[in-house]
C-alpha positions in Angstrom: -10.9 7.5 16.6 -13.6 4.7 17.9 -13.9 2.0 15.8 -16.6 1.3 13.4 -19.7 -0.1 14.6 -22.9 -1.6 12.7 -22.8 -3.5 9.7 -21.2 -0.3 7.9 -17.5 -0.6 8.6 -15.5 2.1 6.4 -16.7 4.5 3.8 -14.4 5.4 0.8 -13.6 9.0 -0.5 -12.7 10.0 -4.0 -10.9 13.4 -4.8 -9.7 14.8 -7.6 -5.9 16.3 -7.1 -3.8 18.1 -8.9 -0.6 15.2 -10.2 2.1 17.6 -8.7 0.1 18.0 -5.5 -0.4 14.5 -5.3 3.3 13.8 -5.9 4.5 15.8 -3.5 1.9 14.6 -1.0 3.6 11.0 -1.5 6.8 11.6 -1.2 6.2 13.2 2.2 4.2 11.5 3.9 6.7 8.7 2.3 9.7 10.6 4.0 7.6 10.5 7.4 7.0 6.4 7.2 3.4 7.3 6.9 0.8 6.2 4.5 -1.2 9.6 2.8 -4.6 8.1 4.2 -3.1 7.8 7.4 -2.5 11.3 7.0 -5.8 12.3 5.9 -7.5 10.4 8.2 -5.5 12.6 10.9 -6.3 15.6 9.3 -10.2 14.9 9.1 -10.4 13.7 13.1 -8.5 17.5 13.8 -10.8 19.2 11.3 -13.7 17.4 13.0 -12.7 18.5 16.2 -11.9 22.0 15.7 -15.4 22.4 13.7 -17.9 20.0 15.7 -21.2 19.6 14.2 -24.4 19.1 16.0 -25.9 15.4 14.2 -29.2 15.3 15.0 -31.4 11.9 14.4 -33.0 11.3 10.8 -36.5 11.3 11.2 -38.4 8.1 10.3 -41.1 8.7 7.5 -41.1 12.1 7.2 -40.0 14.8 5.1 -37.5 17.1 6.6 
């Protein structure tokens, strides 16, 4: 992953998650060494990859 660039370093995520799910997400990514965003963040850069997405500039002063 490249590093952040501009003033905009990191954006946050909120989910909602089942509390079992969320346990047992914990305890194994806890069992690997790992941290569950660590995990995630993986997860998203594969998703990413496997599904790319043409981003196309935003237009300045117009409606889309």
């Amino acid at each position: 992953m490249n590093p952040p660039t501009g003033k905009e370093k990191y954006k946050r995520m909120s989910l909602i998650i089942d509390p079992q799910l969320h346990r047992a997400f914990k305890l194994a990514t806890a069992a690997e060494g790992k941290e569950m965003s660590e995990v995630l963040i993986q997860f998203i850069e594969q998703y990413v990859q496997k599904h790319p997405v043409v981003v196309r500039p935003a237009r300045k002063g117009g409606r889309a």
